[in-house]
C-alpha positions as CSV (number, residue, x, y, z in Angstrom):
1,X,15.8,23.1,-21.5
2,X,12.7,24.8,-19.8
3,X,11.7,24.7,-16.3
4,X,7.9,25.0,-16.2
5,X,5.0,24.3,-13.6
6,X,3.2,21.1,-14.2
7,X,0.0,23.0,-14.3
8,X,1.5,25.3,-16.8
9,X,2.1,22.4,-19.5
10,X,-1.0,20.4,-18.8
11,X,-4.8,20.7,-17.6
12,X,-5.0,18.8,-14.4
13,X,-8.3,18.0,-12.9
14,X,-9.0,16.3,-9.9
15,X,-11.5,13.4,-10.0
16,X,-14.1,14.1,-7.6
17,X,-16.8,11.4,-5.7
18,X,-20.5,11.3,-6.4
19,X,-22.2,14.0,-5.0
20,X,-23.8,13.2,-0.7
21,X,-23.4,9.6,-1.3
22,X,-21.7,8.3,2.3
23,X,-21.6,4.5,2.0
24,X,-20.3,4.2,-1.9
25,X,-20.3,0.4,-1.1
26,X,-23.9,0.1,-1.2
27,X,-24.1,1.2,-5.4
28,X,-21.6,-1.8,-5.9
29,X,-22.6,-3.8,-8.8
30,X,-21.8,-6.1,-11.4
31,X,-24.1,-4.7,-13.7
32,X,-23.2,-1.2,-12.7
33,X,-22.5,1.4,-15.1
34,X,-19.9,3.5,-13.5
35,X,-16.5,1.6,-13.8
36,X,-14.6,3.3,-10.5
37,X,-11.0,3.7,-10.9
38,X,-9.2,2.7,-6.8
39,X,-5.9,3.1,-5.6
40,X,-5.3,-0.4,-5.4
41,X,-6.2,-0.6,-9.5
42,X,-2.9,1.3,-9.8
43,X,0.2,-1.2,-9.2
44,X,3.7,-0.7,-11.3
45,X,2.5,2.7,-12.5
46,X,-0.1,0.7,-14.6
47,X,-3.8,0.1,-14.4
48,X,-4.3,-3.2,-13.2
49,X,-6.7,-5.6,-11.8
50,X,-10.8,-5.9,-12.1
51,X,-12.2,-2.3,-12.1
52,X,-15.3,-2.3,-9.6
53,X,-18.1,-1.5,-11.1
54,X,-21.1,0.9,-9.7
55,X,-24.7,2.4,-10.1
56,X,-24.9,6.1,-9.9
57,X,-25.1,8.2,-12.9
58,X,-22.1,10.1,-14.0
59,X,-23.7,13.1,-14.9
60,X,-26.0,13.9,-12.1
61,X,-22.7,13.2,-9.8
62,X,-20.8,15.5,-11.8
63,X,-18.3,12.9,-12.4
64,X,-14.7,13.0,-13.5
65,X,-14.0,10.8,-16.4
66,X,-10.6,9.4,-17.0
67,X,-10.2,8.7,-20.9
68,X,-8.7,6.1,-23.0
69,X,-4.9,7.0,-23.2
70,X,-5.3,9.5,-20.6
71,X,-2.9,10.0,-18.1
72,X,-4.0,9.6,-14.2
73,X,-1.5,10.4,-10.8
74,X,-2.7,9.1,-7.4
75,X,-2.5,11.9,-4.7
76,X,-4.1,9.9,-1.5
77,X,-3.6,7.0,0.1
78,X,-0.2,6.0,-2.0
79,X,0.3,9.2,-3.7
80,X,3.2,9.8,-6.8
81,X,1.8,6.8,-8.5
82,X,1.2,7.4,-12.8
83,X,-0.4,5.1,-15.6
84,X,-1.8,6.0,-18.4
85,X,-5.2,4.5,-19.4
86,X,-4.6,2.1,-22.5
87,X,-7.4,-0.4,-22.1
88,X,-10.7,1.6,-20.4
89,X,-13.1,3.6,-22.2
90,X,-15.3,4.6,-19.6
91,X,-13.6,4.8,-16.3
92,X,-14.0,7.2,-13.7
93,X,-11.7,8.8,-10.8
94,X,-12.7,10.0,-7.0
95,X,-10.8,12.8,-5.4
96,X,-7.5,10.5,-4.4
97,X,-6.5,10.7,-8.4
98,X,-5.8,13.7,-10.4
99,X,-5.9,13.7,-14.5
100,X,-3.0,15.3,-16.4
101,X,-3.4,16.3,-20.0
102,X,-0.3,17.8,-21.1
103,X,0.1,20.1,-24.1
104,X,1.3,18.5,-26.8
105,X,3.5,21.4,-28.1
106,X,5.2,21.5,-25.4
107,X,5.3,18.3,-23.4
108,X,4.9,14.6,-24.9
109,X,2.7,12.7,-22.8
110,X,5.2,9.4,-22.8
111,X,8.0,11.5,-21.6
112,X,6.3,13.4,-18.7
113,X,4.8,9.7,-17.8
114,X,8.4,8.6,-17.2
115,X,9.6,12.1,-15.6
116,X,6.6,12.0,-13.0
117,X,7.6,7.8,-12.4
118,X,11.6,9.5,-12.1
119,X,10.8,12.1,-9.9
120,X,8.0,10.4,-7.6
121,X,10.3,10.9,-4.7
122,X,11.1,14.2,-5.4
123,X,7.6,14.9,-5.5
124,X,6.8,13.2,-2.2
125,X,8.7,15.5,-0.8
126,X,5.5,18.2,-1.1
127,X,3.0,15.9,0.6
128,X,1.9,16.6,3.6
129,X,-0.6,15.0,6.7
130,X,-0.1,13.4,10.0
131,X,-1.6,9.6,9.5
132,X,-1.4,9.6,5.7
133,X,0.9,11.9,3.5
134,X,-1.1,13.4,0.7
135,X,-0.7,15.3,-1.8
136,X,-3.2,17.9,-3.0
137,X,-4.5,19.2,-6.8
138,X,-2.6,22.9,-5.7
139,X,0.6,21.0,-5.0
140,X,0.4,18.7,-8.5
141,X,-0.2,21.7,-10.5
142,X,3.2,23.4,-9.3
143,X,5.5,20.3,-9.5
144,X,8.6,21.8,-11.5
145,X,8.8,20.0,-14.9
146,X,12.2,20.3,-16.8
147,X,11.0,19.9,-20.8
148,X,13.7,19.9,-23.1
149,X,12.6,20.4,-26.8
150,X,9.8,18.0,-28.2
151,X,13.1,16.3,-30.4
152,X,14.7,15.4,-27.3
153,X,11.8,14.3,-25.6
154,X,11.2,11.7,-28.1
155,X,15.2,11.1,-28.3
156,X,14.6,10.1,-24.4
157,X,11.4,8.3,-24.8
158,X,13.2,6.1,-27.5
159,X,16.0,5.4,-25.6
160,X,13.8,4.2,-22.3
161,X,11.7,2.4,-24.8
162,X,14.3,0.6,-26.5
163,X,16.1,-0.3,-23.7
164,X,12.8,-1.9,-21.9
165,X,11.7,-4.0,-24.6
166,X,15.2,-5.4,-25.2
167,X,15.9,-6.2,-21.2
168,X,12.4,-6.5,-19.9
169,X,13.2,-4.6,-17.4
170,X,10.5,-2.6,-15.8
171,X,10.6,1.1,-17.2
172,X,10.8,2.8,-13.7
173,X,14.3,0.9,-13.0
174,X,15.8,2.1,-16.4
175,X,15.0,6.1,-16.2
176,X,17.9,7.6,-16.9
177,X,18.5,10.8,-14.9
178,X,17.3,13.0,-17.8
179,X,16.1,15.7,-15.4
């Protein structure tokens, strides 16, 4: 097993707003174009519930977009929280979500989803503020990972897997300490 820096097994990018718009209320539409990923879309380290939708355009704004089956970790307002994007094609993330796009020689994605959900504690630990803790892109990126080989990794992901579907139970109760 291999300790590494989460930044050294993955690119992580931090999502960012669109660029001088203050009240990001007033581009709320139905018809909008821009489906805006929020904090409270993240519940049970899943994307859930509607996705507001908004008018600006992703590339003047210099948008971050968060792709289908990509993986996205909350670092404001209820930080630690991970889901990976199964269902969106064109969602977008603000600056209170990081994406993580690990390398896939070294580090399965489904098996650093469930180390990040076992470790969000441990990981707390870093943030940092006096109303709000917080975590920041500079703190994500040195989160120590411990990566075992990619056969074990899936070994792990199996056994998690298995055991879900058969119980039900929700994946973040079953994590074995693996790490």
């Amino acid at each position: 097993m291999a300790i590494y820096k989460l930044g050294e097994i993955s690119n992580v990018i931090s999502g960012r707003g669109p660029n001088g718009v203050k009240n990001i209320e007033a581009f709320k539409s139905e018809y909008g174009g821009v489906n805006w990923l929020l904090v409270k879309n993240l519940k049970s380290n899943q994307i859930q519930g509607e996705i507001g939708k908004y008018n600006f355009d992703p590339l003047k704004h210099k948008l971050i977009k968060l792709n289908k089956n990509e993986m996205v970790y909350s670092m404001y307002a209820t930080p630690g929280i991970v889901a990976i994007n199964f269902e969106n094609n064109d969602l977008y993330i603000n600056q209170s979500f990081c994406k993580i796009i690990p390398n896939p020689h070294i580090v399965i994605q489904k098996y650093l989803y469930f180390y990040l959900i076992k470790n969000k504690n441990n990981f707390l630990k870093f943030s940092s503020g006096t109303t709000q803790k917080n975590l920041n892109l500079s703190l994500v990126k040195k989160f120590n990972i411990n990566i075992p080989p990619l056969e074990i990794q899936n070994s792990i992901i199996s056994i998690i897997e298995f055991w879900v579907f058969k119980s039900g139970i929700i994946a973040s109760k079953l994590l074995i300490s693996f790490a």
